[in-house]
N, C-alpha and C positions, 0 to 999 in steps of 0.2 A: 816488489811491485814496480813495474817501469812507468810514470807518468809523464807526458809528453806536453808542456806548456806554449803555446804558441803565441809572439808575440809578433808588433808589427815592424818592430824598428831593428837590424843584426848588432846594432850597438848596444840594446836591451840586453841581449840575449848571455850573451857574457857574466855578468854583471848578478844579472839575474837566477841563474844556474847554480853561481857560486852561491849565494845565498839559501838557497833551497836546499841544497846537499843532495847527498846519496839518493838516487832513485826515481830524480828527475832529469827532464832534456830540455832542454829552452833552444826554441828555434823558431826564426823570424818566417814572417808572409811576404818579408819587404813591401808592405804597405797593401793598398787596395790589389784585390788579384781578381775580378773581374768588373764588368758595369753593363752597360745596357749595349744591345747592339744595335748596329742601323737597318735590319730588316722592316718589313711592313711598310703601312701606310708611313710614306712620307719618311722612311728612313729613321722612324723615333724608336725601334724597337720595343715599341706597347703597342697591344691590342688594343685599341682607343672602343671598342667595341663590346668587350670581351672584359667589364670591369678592369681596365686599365692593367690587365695582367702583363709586368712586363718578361721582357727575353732576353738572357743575360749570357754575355760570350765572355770567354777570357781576355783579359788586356792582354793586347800582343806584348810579347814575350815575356809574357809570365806564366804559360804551359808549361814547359819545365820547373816551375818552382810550386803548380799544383799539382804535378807527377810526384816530386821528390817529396813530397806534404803526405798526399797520400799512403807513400814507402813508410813513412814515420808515424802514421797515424796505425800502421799493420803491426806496428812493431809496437805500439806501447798498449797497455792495460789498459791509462785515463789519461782523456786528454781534458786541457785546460783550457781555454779562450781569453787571453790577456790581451786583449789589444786596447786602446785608451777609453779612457771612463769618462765619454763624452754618445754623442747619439752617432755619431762617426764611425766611432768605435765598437759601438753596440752593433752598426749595420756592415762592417768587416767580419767580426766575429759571426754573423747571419752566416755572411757569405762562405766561411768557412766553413761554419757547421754542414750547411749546404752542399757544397760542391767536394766538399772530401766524404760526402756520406756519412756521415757521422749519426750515433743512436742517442735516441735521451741518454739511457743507463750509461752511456758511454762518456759523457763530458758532462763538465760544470764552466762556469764564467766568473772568471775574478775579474775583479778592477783596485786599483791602486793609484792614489792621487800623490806619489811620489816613489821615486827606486833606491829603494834606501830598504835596506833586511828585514827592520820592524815592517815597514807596512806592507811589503811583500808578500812574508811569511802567516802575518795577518791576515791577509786576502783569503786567505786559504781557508780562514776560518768562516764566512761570510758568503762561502761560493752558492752561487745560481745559477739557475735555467737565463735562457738569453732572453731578455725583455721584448718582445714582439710590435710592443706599443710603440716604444723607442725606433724598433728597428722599421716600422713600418714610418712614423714622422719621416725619419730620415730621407728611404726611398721616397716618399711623396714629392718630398725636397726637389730631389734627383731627378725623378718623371717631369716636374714643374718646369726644372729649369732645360732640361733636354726638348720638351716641347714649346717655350716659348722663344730657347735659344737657337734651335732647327728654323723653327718656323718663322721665325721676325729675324733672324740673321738671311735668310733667302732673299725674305723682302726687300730690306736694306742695299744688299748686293744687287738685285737687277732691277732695282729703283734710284739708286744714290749711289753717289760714291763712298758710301761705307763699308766695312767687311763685317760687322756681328750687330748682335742686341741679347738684350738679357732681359732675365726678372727683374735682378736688383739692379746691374747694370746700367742699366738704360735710365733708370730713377738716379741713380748717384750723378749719370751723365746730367738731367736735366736738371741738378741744383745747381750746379755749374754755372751750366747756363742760362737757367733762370738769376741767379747771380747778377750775371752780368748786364743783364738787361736792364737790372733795378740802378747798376753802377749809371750802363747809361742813360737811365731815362730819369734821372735823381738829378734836380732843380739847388742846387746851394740856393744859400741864405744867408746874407750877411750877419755880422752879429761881432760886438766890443766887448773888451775887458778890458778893468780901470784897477791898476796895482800901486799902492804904497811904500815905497822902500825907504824902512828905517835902518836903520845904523847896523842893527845885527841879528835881521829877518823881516819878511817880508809879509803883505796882508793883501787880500785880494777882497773888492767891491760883493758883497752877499746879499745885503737889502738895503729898500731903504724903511727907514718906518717899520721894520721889521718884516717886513711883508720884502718876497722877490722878485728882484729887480733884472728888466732884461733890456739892453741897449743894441739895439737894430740897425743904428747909423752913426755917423762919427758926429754929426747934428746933438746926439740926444747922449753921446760920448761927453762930448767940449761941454754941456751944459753942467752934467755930473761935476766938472773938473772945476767949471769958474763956482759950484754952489758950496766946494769944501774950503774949511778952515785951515788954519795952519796948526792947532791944536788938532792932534787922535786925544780922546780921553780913553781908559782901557774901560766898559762897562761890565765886563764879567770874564772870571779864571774860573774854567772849569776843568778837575783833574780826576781821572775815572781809570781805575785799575782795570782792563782789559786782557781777557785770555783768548787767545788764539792757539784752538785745537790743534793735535795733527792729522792730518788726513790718512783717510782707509787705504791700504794695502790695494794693491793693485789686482783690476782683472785686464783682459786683454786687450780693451779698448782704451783705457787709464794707463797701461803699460805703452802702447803705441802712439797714444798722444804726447804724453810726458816725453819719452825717450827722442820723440820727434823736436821737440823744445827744444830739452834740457841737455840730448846728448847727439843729435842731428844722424840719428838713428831714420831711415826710410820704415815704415811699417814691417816692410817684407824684410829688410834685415833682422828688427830688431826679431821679428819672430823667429828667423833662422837664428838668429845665438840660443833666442830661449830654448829653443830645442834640443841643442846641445845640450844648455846647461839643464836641460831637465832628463834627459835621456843618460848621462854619465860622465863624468868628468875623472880620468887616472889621477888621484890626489896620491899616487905613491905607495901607500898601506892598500886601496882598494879602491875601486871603482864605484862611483856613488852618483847618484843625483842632487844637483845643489839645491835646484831649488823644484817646489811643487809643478803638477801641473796647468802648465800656461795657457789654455784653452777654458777660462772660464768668467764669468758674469757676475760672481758671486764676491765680496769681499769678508766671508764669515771665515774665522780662524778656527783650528783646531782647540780644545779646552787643553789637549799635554803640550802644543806650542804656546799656547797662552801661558801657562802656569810653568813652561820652560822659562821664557822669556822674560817673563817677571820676575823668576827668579836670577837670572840673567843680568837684570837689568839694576837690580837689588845691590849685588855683591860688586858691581863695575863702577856704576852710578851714584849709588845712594837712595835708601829710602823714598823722599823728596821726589826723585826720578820716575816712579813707579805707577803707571796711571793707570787705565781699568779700558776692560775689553767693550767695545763701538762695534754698534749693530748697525748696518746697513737699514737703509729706507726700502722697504718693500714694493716694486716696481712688476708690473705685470708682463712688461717683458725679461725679469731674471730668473733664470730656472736654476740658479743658486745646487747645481748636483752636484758641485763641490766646493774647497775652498776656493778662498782669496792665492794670489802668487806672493810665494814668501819662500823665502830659505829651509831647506829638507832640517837645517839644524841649525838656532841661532849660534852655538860655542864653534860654527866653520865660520870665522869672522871675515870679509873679503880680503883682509891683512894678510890674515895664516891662507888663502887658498890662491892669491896671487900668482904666485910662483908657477901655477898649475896652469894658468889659466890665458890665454891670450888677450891682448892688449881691450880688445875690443868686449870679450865674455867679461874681463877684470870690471869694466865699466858696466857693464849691464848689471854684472851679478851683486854688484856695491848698491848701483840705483836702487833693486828689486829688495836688498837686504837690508841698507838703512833705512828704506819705504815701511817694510814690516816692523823692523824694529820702534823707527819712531811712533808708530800707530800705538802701540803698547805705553810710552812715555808720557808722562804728565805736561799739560800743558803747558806754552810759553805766555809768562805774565809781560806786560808792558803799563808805564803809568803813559796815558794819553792828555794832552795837556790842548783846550780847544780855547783862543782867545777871541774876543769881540773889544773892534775898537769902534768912536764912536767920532764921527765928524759930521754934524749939521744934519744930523740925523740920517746922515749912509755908514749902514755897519760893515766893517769890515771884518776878515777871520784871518784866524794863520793857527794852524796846528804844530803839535810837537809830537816826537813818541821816545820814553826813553825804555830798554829793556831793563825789567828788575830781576826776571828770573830765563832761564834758558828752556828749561824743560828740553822737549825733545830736538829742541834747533841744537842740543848739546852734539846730535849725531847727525843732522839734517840740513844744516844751517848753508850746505855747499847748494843745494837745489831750490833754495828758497831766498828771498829779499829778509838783509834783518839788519839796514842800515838804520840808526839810529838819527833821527831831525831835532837837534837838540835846540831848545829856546831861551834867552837869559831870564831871569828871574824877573817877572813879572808882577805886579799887585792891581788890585782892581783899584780905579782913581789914578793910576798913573798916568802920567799926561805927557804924550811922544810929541816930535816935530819930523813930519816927513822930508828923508831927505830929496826926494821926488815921487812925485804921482805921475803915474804912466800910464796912457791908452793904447789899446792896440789892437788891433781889424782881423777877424780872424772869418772863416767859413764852415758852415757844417760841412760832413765829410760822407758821401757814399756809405753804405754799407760795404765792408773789405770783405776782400776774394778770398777764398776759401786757399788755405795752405792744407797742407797732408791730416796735420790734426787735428785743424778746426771742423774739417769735412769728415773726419773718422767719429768726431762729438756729434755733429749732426746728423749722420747715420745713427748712431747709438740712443740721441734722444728722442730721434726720429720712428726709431722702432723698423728701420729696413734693415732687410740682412743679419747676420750671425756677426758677433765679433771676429771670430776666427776668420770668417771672410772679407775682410774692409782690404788688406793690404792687395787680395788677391784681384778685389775689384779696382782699388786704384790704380796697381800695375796694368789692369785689361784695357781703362779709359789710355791711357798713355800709350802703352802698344799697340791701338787699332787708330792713333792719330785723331783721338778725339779729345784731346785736352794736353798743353803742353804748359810748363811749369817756366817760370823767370821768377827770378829775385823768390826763387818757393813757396809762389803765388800760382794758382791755376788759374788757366786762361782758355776758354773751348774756341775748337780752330772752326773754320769753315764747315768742316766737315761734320764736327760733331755739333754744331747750330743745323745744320739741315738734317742730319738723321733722326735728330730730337723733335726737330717742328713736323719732318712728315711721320714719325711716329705716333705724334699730339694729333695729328689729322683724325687718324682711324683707331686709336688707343687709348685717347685721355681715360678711358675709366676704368684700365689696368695699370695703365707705366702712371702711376701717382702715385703720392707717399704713403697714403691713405690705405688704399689700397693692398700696398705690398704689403704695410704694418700688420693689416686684419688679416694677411696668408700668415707672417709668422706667429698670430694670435690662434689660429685653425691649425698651425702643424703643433704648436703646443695642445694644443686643444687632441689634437691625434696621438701625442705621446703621451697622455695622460687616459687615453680610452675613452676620450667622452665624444670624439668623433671617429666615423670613418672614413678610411684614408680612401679608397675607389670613390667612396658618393664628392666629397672634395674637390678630388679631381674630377669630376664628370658636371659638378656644377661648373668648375671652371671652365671645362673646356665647351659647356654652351654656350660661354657667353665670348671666350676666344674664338674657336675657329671661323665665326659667320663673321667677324672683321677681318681677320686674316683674306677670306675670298673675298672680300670687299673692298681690301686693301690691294690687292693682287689686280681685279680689276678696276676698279678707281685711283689708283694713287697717278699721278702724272711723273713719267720715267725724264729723269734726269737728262739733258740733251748734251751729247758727248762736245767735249771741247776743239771747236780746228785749232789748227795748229798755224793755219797762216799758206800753207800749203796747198798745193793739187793734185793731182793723181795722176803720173805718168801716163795713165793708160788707158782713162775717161773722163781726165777734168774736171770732176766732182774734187770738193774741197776733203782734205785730210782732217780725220782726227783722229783725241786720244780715247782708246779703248780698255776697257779694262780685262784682262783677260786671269784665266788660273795660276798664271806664274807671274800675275805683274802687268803692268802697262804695257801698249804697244801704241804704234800708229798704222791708222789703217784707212781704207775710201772711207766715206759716206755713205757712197750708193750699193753697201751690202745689202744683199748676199747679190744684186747684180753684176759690183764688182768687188773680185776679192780680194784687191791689191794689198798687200799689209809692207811695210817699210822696213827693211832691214840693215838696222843702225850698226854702223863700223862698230866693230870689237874692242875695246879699249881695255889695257892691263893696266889696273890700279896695283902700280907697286909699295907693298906695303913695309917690305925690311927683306935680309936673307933669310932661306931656309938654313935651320940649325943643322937638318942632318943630310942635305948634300950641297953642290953648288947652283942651284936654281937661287930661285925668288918667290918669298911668299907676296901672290897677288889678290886680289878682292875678285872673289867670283859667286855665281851662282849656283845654288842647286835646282833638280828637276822642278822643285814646288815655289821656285823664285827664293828662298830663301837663304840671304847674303851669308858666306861665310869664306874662309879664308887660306888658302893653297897653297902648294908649291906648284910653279909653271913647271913642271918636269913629270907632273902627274900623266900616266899612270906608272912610271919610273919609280916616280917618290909618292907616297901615299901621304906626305906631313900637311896636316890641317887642321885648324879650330875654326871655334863659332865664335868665338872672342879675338877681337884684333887684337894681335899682339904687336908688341911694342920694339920687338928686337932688340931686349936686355933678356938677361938669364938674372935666375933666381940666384939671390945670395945664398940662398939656405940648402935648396936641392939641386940648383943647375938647371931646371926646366924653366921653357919661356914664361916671359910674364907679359898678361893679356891687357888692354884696358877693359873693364867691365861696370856698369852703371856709376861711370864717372870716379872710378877706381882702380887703383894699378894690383892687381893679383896675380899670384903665381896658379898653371894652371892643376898643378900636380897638389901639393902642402898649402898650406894656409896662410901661407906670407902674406902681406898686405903694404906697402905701397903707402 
């Protein structure tokens, strides 16, 4: 019998074949193969009328690979539906089912939460019809963000100087810059602290009278300072054996925050490695997935990686080392359909799979694998040591912490703080002499700007957005010039303060937190069956489109900038315009007059061409969109999107580009 597995990624597909054996064919969709078209009203390709039925065309140039799909689907017995075991996934597999014709009797759907033989070949055991429920949340998704991104991206454009808007979008833009507001409209407030310095450690002012104490001015500073003794008496040693858990295994929002930290990882990279490292890695013997799949919510572990890994941890560690399996807190936005991200097999230690693995996966895949593993390790003990000294009845503190035991910092200990504050041996009654008492003037401090991770936390406990989507929206805020990053602080520029505030104009009671959270509470609610996906959307869109024409006619059109200029040809003052490929200058008095200004051509030389004797220069394309040539074209046809640098690769010889503040090569995976 010939069974035909279709998967989404052709690096699967290898991998995956082998495992299966005789009788199957593993062959990729290369990812999504159609979506919604721009026909109908307003170009949304839904019948907004018509239960939101949508119309779905092929992505350009993916006809040829749903021909060749087709060829393969004539050829086999059964086919399979493997694409990822996420809702994503469930709604590729739709589309497949769909558009190659496919019959019930004729297919089944596996899913697999890792590429590794066992759970493959498992899959098989488990197979289903394709969940509808799933696959309708998803599209709902889809429709959602295609009609509020159509429709408020229009607005935007021939209102402001913006180029888009979104569901989530537009909400992650206004934390930003709600942010910043609070930075500037936030009032400091003075405020002291009065420090002790003995011989060998230090005490900080806590109360007085037991009760706490807060110094407002340097007045009520000086007064603390002339009311103490020259005697600290110690009034109490308290020493308290404290455990400090390990924390849960990572999902995809814990994974891009951390990595952002701890390994200055960008969201969108770190997910590009996990992809690799979940899709296959040549470890030599065979090609395998390292670690589970990275698209999920949930930090619950499998019970045979559990009781692998304990066993694991037993025979390496010690007894002692061996800690027990942590249940996640149950959260109304987790839809926990699979595990936590963890290593496909604790015994691939990142040690032994090094060698395999490029500089940048070596580090992800260690972060992702010591995460797991310590999660399973028994706590680290520390003796906490909290002192109270006593002058003229102002108490003083000063703590200590020593480690007694390591537990799992034995494997963790590189991502985590576990400097020790040692203190000398103290008794209660002992009676210090400071060697100085110090004041000193400090200010409350703004609430701080959101960096990549803090704002991917706040999404998350926010309840906007999918995890899987944070990185994609934080790249959208950055590429439409609506938030720019220094010191890996974001900062919202001109532009994305005015598309936010005229959005607030006619919006507020969509583009809010609130808001979005209860859509992702409704699309769960639809992949669970307890809603309908058409009624959903038809609620929403009565209460969108009548602001949309509201917006359209009420919103006040942004007034083009002059330029200092006049107009050859009528004296009306010049400005700038915004046009489909880009700025221009143009009269004023359009469409009376239609002077537009045409700027001398400047070649931004960038380096030589490698494969003649021209020059790569900085040009454009038809849609404005910068990329980078040889003057010799249409001669020489050599060009990227990526400036390059005019070095060649050590490794292959092909140029290497700068790219999001990185030297890459454009062919192999060098890195710079």
């Amino acid at each position: 019998m010939h069974n035909l597995v279709i998967v989404e990624s052709p690096s699967k597909a290898k991998p995956i074949e082998k495992y299966l054996g005789e009788g199957y064919h593993v062959v990729s969709s290369k990812g999504h193969i159609r979506d919604l078209s721009t026909k109908g009203k307003y170009g949304l390709g839904v019948d907004v009328e018509n239960k939101f039925k949508p119309d779905y065309t092929a992505i350009k140039g993916k006809k040829k690979d749903i021909d060749q799909l087709k060829k393969e689907v004539k050829k086999a017995d059964f086919v399979y539906l493997a694409t990822d075991p996420d809702r994503e996934g469930e709604a590729i597999s739709w589309h497949l089912y769909d558009a190659l014709g496919l019959k019930e009797e004729q297919y089944n759907r596996i899913v697999f939460n890792e590429i590794t033989k066992n759970a493959v070949t498992e899959s098989l055991k488990h197979a289903r019809k394709i969940d509808q429920n799933l696959v309708n949340s998803q599209e709902t998704r889809r429709i959602l963000d295609r009609i509020i991104g159509f429709r408020l991206s229009k607005l935007v454009q021939s209102k402001t100087d913006g180029s888009s808007a979104g569901r989530v979008q537009s909400v992650a833009l206004k934390l930003v810059v709600d942010r910043e507001r609070e930075i500037e409209a936030f009032q400091k407030e003075e405020y002291w602290t009065i420090t002790s310095h003995f011989h060998d450690f230090d005490a900080d002012l806590a109360t007085y009278k037991k009760k706490k104490i807060e110094l407002k001015n340097e007045e009520e500073a000086d007064h603390v300072l002339e009311s103490l003794g020259k005697d600290f008496l110690v009034t109490e040693v308290e020493i308290k054996n404290k455990k400090r858990e390990s924390k849960l295994p990572f999902t995809t929002s814990s994974l891009q925050q951390e990595a952002s930290t701890k390994l200055g990882f960008t969201g969108k990279r770190t997910m590009s490695i996990a992809q690799k490292l979940y899709e296959g890695i040549d470890i030599g013997s065979e090609t395998v997935g390292l670690i589970s799949y990275m698209r999920t919510d949930s930090t619950r572990l499998s019970d045979e990686f559990v009781s692998s890994t304990f066993a694991y941890i037993n025979e390496n560690y010690g007894k002692s080392y061996v800690g027990h399996k942590k249940s996640q807190k149950k959260t109304d936005n987790v839809q926990d359909a699979h595990e936590g991200i963890r290593p496909t097999s604790i015994n691939r230690t990142p040690e032994k799979m090094k060698q395999y693995l490029k500089p940048e996966e070596y580090k992800l895949y260690r972060f992702i694998y010591y995460r797991a593993l310590a999660s399973l390790m028994s706590a680290a003990e520390f003796d906490h040591t909290s002192i109270t000294l006593n002058s003229n009845d102002y108490q003083f503190k000063t703590t200590g912490q020593i480690q007694t035991f390591d537990g799992y910092l034995k494997v963790y200990s590189d991502y985590e703080d576990t400097k020790d504050t040692i203190l000398p041996k103290i008794l209660k009654d002992d009676i210090f002499n400071a060697q100085e008492v110090e004041k000193e003037q400090h200010f409350t401090q703004p609430p701080a700007r959101y960096t990549e991770a803090k704002l991917i936390k706040a999404m998350e406990e926010l309840g906007i957005g999918r995890p899987s989507t944070y990185s994609t929206i934080i790249s959208n805020i950055q590429t439409r010039g609506y938030v720019k990053i220094d010191e890996k602080k974001f900062f919202p520029t001109d532009i994305g303060v005015e598309v936010t505030d005229k959005l607030q104009e006619f919006f507020s009671h969509l583009i809010n937190v609130k808001y979005t959270a209860n859509m992702e509470d409704e699309l769960d609610k639809i992949a669970d069956g307890k809603l309908v996906w058409y009624q959903t959307l038809e609620e929403f869109y009565k209460q969108f489109e009548p602001s949309v024409q509201e917006a359209f006619a009420q919103m006040e059109k942004k007034a083009p900038e002059e330029t200092g200029e006049v107009c050859p040809e009528c004296g009306s003052p010049l400005v700038i315009r915004k046009g489909r490929y880009g700025a221009f200058t143009a009269c004023s008095n359009y469409p009376t007059c239609k002077y537009v200004k045409t700027e001398p051509k400047v070649e931004i030389e960038i380096c030589a061409c490698p494969n003649c004797d021209g020059k790569i220069i900085e040009r454009k394309s038809k849609r404005g969109k910068v990329f980078y040539g040889c003057n010799n074209f249409p001669k020489c046809k050599t060009a990227y999107w990526d400036k390059p640098i005019g070095e060649k690769c050590p490794e292959c010889g092909d140029m290497l580009v700068e790219k999001n503040g990185k030297i890459k090569c454009i062919k192999c995976d060098f890195e710079k």
